[in-house]
C-alpha positions in Angstrom: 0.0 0.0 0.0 1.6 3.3 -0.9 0.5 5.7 1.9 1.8 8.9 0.8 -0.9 11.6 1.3 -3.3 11.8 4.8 -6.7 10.1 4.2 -8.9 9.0 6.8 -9.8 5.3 6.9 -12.4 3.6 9.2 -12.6 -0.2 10.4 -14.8 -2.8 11.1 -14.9 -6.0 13.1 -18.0 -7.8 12.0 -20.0 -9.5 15.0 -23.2 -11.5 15.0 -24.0 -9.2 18.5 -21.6 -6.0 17.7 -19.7 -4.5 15.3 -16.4 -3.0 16.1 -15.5 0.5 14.8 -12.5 2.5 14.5 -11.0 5.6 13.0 -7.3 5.9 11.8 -5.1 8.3 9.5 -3.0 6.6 6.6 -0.3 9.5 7.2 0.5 8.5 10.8 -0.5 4.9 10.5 -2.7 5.3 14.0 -5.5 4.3 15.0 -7.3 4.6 17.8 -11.4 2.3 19.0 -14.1 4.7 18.1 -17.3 2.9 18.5 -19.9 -0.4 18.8 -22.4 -0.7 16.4 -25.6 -3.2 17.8 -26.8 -5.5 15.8 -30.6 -6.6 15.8 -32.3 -9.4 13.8 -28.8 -9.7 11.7 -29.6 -5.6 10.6 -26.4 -3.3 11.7 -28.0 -0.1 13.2 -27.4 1.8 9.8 -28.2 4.9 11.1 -25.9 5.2 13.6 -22.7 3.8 10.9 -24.4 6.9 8.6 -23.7 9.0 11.4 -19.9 7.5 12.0 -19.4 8.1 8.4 -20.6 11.8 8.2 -19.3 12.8 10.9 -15.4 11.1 10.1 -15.5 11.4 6.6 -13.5 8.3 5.7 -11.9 7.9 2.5 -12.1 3.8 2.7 -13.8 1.5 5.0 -11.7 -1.4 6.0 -13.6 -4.7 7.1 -12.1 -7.6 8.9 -12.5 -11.0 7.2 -12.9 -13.5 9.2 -11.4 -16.7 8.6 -10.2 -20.4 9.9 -5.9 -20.2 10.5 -5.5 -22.3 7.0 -7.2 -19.6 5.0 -10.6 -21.5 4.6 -14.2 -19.7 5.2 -15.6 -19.9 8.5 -19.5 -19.7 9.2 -19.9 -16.0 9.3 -17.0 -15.6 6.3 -20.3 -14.6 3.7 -21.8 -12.7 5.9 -19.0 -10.2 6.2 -18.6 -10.2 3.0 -22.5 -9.0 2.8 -21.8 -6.2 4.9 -18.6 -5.2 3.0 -20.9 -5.1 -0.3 -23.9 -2.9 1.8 -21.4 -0.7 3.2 -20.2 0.0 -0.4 -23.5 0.6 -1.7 -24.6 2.4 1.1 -21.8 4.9 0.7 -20.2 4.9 -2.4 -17.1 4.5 -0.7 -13.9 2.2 -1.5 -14.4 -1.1 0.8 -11.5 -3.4 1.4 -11.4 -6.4 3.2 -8.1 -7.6 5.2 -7.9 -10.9 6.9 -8.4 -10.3 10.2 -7.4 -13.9 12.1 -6.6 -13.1 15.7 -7.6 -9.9 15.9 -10.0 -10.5 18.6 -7.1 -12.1 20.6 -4.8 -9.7 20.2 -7.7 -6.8 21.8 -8.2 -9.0 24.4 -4.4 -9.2 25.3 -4.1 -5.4 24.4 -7.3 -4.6 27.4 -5.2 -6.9 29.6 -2.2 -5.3 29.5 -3.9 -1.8 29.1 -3.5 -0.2 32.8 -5.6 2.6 32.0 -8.4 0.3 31.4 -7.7 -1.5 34.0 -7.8 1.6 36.6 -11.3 2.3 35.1 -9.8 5.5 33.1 -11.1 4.4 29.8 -15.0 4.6 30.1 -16.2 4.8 26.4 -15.1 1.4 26.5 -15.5 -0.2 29.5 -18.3 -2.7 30.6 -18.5 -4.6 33.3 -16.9 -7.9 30.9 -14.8 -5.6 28.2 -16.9 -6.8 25.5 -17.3 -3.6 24.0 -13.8 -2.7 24.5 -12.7 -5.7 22.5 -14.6 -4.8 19.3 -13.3 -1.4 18.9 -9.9 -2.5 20.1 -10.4 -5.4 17.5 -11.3 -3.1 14.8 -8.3 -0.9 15.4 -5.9 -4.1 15.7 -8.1 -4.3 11.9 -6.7 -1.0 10.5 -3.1 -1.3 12.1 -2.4 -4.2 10.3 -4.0 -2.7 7.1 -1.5 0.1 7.5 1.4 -2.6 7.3 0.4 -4.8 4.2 
């Protein structure tokens, strides 16, 4: 990926419950949780992704593709790849999707280690199991390793 101009680029990690969301900059390569999105009866809350967008102004949306560790679909592989093709509609924007194997590991051993969270001082994020936490944090494990392929 040749990064050589600042563009805004938001990512998702897909749940059957939640979706991850996070915000990050291709100039800086960061990225930091931004929110969960709900999801009802298999239906994302649109409205309040519409708002994310508007209000972020992302250039691409990055989703995270789940898979099994030797590449193959897993049960919820299509479906991700359903919301990748709505969220392109939706918004006209460029959608990519990036393996995203682990990722939910990784923002679980990211809260762990994470004293702030710990201590309480990260409240967006927090609930009383992290659940929440992990999404976004999964979403912006998402973009960081879509800022190094």
């Amino acid at each position: 990926m040749s990064i050589n101009v600042n563009k805004s680029v938001m990512g998702f990690d897909y749940g059957t419950k939640r979706i991850g969301i996070a915000v990050g900059q291709t100039l800086t390569r960061t990225a930091r949780p931004l929110a969960i999105v709900l999801v009802k009866n298999r239906q994302p809350d649109w409205k309040l992704i519409s708002t994310l967008i508007q209000e972020w102004q992302p250039d691409t949306l990055i989703v995270g593709l789940p898979k099994y560790a030797d590449g193959s679909d897993n049960a919820i592989t299509d479906i991700v790849r359903r919301f990748s093709r709505q969220l392109q509609g939706r918004y006209q924007l460029s959608v990519q999707t990036i393996d995203e194997t682990l990722s939910s590991v990784a923002a679980a051993e990211k809260i762990s280690t994470c004293p702030s969270f710990s201590k309480g001082k990260i409240k967006p994020y927090k609930t009383s199991k992290g659940r929440k936490a992990l999404d976004a944090i999964a979403a912006q494990i998402i973009l960081e390793t879509w800022f190094t392929t």
